[in-house]
VEXKOL-859856 format. One line per field, with one value per residue (C-alpha): residue number from 1; residue in one letter; x, y, z. Coordinates in nm, 4 decimals. Each point is the difference from the previous one (the first is absolute). Layout:
lofi = c(NUM ...)
roro = c(A ...)
u = c(X ...)
v = c(Y ...)
w = c(Z ...)
//
This chain:
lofi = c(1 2 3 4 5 6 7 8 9 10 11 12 13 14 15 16 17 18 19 20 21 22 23 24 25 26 27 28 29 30 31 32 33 34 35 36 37 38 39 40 41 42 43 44 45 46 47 48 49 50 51 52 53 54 55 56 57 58 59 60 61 62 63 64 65 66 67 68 69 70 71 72 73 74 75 76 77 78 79 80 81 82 83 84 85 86 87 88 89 90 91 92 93 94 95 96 97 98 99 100 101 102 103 104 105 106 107 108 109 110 111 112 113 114 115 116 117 118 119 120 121 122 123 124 125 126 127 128 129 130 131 132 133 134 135 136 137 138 139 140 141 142 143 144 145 146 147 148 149 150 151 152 153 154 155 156 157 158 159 160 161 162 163 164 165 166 167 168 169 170 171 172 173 174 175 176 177 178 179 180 181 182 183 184 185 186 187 188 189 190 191 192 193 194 195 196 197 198 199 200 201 202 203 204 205 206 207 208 209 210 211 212 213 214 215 216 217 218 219 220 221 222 223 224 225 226 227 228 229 230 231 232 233 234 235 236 237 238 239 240 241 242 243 244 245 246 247 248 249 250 251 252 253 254 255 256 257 258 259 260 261 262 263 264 265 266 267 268 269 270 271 272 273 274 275 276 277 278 279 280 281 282 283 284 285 286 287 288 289 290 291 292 293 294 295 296 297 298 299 300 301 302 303 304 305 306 307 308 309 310 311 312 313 314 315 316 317 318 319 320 321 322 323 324 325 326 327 328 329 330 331 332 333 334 335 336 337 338 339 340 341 342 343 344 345 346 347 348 349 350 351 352 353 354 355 356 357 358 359 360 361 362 363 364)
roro = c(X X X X X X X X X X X X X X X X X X X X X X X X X X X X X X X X X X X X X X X X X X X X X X X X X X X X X X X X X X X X X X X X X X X X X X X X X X X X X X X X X X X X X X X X X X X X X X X X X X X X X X X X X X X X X X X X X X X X X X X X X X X X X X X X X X X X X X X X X X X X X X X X X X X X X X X X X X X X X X X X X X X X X X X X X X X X X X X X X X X X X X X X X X X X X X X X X X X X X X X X X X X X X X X X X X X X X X X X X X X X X X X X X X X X X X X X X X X X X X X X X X X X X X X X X X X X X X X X X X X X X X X X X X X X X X X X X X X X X X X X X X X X X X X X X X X X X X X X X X X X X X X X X X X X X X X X X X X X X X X X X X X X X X X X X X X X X X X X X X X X X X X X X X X X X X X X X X X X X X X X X X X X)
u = c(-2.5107 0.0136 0.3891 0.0439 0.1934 0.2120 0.0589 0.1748 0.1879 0.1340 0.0433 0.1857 0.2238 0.0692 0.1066 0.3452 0.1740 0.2920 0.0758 0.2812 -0.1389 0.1392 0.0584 0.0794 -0.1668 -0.3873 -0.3171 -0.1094 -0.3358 -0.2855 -0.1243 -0.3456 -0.1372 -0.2973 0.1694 0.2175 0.1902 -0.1595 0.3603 0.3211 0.2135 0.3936 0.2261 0.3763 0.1651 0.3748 0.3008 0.3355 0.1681 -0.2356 -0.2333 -0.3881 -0.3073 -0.2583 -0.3941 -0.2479 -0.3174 -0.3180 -0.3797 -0.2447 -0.3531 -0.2561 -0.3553 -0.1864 -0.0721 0.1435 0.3476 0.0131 -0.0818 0.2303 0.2503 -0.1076 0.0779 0.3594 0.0798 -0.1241 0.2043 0.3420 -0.0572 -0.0213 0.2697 0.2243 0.2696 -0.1020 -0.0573 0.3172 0.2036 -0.1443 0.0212 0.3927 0.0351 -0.1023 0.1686 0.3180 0.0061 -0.0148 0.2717 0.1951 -0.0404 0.1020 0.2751 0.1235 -0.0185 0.1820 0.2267 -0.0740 -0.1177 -0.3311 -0.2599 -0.3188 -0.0771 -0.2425 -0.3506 -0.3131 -0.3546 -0.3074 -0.3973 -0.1853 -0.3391 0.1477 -0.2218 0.0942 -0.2981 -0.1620 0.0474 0.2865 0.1505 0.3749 0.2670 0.3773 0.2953 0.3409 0.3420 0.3034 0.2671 0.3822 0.2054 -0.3113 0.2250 0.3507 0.2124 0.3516 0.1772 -0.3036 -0.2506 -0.2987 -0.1127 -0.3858 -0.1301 0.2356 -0.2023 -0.2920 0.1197 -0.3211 -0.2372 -0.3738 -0.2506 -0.3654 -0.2957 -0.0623 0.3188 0.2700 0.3958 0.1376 0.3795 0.1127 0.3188 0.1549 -0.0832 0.3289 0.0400 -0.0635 -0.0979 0.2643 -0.2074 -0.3175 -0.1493 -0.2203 -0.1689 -0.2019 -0.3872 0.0204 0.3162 0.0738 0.3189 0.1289 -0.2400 -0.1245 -0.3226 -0.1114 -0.3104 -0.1240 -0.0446 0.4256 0.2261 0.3334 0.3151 0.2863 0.1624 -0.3122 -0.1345 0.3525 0.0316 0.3471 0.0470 0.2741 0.0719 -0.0971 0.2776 -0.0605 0.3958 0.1884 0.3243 0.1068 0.1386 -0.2909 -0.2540 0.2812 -0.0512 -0.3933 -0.0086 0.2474 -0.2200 -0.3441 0.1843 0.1052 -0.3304 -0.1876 0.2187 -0.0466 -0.4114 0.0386 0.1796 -0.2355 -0.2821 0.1783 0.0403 -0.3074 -0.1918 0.2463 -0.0083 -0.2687 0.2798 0.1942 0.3563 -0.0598 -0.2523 -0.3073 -0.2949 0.0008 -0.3014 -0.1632 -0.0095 -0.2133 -0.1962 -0.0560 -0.1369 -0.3929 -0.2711 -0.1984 -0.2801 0.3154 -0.1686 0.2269 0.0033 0.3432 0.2385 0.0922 0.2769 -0.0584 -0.0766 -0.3407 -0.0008 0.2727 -0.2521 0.0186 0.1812 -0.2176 -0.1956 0.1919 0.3023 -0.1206 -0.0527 -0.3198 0.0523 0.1422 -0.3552 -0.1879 0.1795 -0.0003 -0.3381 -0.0941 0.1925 -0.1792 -0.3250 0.0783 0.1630 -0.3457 -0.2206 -0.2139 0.2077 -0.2670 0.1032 0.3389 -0.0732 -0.2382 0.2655 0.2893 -0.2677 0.1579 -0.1972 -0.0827 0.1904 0.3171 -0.0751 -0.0413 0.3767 0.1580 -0.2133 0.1161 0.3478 0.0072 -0.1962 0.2492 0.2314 -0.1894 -0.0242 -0.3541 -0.2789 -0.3721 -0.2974 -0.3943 -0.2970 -0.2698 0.0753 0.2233 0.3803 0.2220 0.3534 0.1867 0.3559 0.1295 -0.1056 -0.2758 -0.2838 -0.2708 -0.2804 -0.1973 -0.1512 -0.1209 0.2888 0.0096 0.3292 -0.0897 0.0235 0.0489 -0.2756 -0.1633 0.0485 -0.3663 0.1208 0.0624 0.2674 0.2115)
v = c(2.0654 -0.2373 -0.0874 0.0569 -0.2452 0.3560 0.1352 -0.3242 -0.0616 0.3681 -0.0614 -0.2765 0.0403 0.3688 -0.1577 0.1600 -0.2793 0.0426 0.3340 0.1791 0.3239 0.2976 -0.2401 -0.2853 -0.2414 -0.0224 -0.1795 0.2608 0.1840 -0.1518 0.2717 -0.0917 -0.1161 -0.0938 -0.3749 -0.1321 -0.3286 -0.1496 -0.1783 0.0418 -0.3058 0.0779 -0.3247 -0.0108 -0.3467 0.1322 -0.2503 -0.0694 0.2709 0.2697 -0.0020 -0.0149 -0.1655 0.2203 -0.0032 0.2489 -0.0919 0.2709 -0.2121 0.1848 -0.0738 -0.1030 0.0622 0.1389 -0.0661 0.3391 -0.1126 -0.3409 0.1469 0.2252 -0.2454 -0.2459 0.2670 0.1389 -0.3895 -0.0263 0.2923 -0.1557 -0.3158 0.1866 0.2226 -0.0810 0.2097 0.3366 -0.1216 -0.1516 0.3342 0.2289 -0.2163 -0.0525 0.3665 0.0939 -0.2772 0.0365 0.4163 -0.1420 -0.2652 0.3332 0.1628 -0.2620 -0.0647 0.3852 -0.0204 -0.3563 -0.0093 -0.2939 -0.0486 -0.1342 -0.0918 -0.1476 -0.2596 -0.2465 0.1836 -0.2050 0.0843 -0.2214 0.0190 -0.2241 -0.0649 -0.1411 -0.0721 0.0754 0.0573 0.1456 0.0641 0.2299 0.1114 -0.0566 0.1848 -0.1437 0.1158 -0.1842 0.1110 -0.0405 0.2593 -0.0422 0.0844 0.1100 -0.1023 0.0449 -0.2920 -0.0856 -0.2775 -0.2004 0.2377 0.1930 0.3200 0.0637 0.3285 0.3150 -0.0202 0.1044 0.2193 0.1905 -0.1769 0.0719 -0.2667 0.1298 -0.2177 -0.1936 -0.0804 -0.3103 -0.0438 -0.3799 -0.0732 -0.3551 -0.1367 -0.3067 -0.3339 -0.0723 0.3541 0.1820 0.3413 0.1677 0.3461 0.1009 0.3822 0.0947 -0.2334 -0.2389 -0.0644 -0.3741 -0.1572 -0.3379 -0.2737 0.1777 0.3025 0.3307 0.2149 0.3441 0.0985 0.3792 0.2655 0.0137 0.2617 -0.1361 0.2333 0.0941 -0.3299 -0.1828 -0.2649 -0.2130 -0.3729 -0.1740 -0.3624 -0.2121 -0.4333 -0.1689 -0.1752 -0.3959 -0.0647 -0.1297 -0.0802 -0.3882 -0.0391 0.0984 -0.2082 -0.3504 0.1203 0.0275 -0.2961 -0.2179 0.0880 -0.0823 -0.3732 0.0048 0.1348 -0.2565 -0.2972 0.0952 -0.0005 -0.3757 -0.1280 0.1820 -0.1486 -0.3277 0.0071 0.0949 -0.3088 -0.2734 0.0879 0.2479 0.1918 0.3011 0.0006 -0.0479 -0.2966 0.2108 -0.0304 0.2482 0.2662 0.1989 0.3814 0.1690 0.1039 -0.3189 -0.1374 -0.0139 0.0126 -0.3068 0.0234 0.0620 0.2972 0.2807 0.3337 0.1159 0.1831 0.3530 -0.0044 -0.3699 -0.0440 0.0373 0.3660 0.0534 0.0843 0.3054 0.2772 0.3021 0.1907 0.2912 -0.1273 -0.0979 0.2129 0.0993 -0.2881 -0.2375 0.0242 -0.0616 -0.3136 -0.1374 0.0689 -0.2089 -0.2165 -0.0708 -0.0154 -0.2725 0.2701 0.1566 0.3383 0.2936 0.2878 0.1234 -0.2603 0.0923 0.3504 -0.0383 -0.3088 0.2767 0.3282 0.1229 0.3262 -0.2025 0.2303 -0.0940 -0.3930 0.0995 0.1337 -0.2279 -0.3391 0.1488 0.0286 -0.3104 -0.1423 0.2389 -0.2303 -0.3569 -0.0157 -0.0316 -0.0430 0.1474 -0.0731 0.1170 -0.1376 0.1629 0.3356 -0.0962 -0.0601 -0.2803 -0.0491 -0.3562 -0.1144 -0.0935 -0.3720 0.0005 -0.1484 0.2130 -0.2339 -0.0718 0.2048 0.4139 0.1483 0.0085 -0.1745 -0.1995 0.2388 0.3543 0.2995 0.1369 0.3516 0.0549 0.2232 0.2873 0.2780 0.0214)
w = c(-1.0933 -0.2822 -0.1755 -0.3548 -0.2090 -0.0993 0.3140 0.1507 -0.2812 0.0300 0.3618 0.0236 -0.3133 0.2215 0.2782 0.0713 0.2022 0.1802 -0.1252 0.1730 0.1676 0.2095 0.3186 -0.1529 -0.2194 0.0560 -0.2371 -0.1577 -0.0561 -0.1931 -0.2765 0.0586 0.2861 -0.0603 0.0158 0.1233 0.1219 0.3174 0.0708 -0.1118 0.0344 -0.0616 0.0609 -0.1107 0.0041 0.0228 -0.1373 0.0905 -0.2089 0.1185 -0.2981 0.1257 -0.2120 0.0696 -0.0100 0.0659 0.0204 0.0099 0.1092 -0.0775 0.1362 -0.2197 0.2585 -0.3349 -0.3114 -0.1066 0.1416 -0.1656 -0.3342 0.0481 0.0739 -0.2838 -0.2259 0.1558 -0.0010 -0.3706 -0.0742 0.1652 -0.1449 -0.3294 0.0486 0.2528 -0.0970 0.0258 0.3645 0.0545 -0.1086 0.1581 0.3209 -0.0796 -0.1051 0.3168 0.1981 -0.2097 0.1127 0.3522 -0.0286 -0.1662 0.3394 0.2069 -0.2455 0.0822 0.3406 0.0843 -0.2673 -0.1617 -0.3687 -0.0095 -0.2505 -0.0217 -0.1907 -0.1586 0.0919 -0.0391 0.1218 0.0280 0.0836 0.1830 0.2591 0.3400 0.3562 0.2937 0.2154 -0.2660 -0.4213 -0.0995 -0.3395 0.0478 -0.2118 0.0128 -0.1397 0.0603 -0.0473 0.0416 0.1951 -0.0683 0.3183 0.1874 0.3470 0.1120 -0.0265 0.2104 0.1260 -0.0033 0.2113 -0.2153 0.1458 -0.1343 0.0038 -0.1393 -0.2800 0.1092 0.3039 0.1497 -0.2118 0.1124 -0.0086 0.0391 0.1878 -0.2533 -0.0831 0.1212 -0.0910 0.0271 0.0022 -0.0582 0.0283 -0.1309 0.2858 0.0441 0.1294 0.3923 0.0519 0.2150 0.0561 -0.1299 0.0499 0.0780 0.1810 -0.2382 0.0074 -0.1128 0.0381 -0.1891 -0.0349 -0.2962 -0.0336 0.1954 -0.1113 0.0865 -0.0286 -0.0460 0.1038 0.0249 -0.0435 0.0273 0.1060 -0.2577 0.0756 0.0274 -0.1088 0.0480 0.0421 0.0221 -0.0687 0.0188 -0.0812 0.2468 0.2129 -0.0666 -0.0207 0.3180 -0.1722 -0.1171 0.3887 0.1492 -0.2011 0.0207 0.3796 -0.0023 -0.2016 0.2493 0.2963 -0.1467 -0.0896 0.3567 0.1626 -0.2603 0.1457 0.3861 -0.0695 -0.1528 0.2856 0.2806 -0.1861 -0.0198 0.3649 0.0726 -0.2433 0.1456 0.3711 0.0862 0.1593 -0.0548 0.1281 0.3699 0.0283 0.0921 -0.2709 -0.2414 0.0545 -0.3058 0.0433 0.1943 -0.2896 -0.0935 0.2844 0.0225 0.2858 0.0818 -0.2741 -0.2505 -0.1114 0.1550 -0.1486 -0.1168 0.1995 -0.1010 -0.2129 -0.2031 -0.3775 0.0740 0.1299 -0.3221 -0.2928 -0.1910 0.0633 0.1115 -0.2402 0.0909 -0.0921 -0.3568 -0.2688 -0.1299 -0.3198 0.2566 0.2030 -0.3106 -0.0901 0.3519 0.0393 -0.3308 0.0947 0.3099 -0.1657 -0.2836 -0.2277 -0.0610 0.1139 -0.1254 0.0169 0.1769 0.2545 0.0129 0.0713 0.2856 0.1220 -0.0342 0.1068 -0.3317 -0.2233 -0.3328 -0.1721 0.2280 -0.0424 -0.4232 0.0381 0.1456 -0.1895 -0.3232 0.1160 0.0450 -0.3220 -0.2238 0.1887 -0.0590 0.3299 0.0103 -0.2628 -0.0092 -0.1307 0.0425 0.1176 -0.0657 0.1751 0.2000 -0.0650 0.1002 0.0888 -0.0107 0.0155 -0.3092 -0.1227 0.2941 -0.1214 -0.0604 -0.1513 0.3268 0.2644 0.0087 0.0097 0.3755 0.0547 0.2989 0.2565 0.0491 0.1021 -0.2333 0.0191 -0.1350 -0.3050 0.2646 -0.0576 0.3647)
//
């Protein structure tokens, strides 16, 4: 069934986000539902003194022309009138804020709403929605350590649906529960369907320790002098008399040392076998960089899904995570779309990226 330009409009201004409920505080209902948003993209980038910048992003998928009319005219109508969007968004967000206020004890507000409409790719055409705002003591603050989470104790996030915390860089995650589905340096994500407990979600952060004390860095620093000065003279030695200490030639490691043709294979264990980590040990953004990386900085995200045996709509998530970040740009050719590393250049060649599999436009 076709979308009307009325019914999304009604839909998504409906949308009843982060509204506290019986059990805690859940997204809401739609009051239609004949649309709705394909993904739901919440991310809140919490500071130092506890407040959080928050966005919330709903794509919606435009595989019609019904839908992108429907879009061009809910985007028309933002653009118009942006602020009977933004307060009903804020109304609804500031009765939340209210119930979190009640039930941690600290006075919260939110701030500064703003809401935006625009076409984005990844994998395929959506309509994209965004408000941001901003949420005054959204996390816990003492001696230095921010607990994340009270306020939104048993929050529900549907299938559709994903919740990132971030946390200042300079910053280490003590605990995080539950367990995360993406964990970054300064960052987790869950992804839906999640129903987190009554003191769930919670992350707790803390500064990271980079300070030794003046004694211990005069020490550090007197030893790497020292260590510094014992290299020169080995080397010295080693140049003037081909010797090292007790007159017998000096041999190079065994790692060093070649077959006959001078072609030997590496040993276990040398700079050779020390390439990149595992993929499982990166996260899923980390595997998309390194593997652009390895391929001149260029591939169809079709690549990168078959290279990954990713669903397209997985490899769409996490690509424009990392474009909202500028960690990647995309562009199309013909039907096909492109990702590159920022500043690669993307005048020559089919988009192919010099290497890869294509994954033949199949959904794994």
């Amino acid at each position: 069934m076709g979308r009307s330009a009325g019914t999304l409009v009604v839909v998504i201004v409906a949308t009843a986000l982060l509204v506290p409920t019986a059990t805690g505080v859940g997204l809401g209902g739609f009051e239609q539902q004949s649309v709705d948003a394909d993904v739901v993209v919440m991310t809140a980038d919490v500071g130092p003194d506890g407040g959080a910048d928050w966005t919330v992003a709903y794509r919606i998928r435009l595989d019609d022309d019904n839908a992108t009319q429907a879009f061009e005219d809910l985007r028309a109508d933002i653009q118009a009138n942006p602020s009977a969007y933004t307060d009903r968004f804020g109304n609804r967000m500031q009765r939340t804020a209210g119930a979190a206020e009640n039930a941690t004890g600290r006075e919260m507000a939110v701030e500064n709403v703003t809401v935006s409409a625009r076409e984005e790719t990844f994998g395929q055409t959506y309509g994209v929605i965004t408000y941001r705002f901003q949420w005054t003591n959204f996390a816990a603050v003492s001696d230095d350590r921010i607990e994340i989470g009270d306020s939104l104790s048993g929050l529900f996030l549907d299938s559709e649906t994903s919740l990132t915390v971030r946390w200042p860089a300079d910053y280490q995650a003590d605990s995080v529960a539950p367990q995360a589905d993406e964990r970054g340096n300064a960052s987790v994500t869950w992804r839906g369907q999640e129903e987190f407990g009554d003191n769930e979600p919670r992350v707790v952060v803390s500064p990271e320790d980079t300070t030794g004390g003046e004694d211990e860095s005069n020490a550090l620093l007197v030893g790497g002098v020292l260590a510094l000065v014992g290299i020169a003279a080995a080397a010295y030695a080693l140049r003037r008399y081909g010797v090292l200490g007790g007159g017998e030639p000096a041999e190079p490691p065994a790692s060093m040392v070649g077959s006959d043709d001078s072609e030997a294979e590496p040993t276990a264990g040398t700079d050779a076998d020390a390439g990149a980590p595992p993929a499982e040990l990166l996260s899923n953004e980390e595997q998309v960089l390194q593997l652009l990386e390895s391929n001149s900085g260029r591939l169809k995200q079709q690549q990168v899904a078959g290279e990954l045996d990713w669903t397209d709509a997985k490899t769409s998530q996490v690509i424009g995570g990392l474009r909202d970040e500028d960690k990647v740009e995309t562009f199309r050719i013909g039907r096909e779309n492109v990702v590159t590393l920022p500043d690669t250049d993307v005048t020559g060649g089919d988009g192919d990226g010099g290497g890869g599999t294509d994954s033949g436009g199949e959904t794994r």
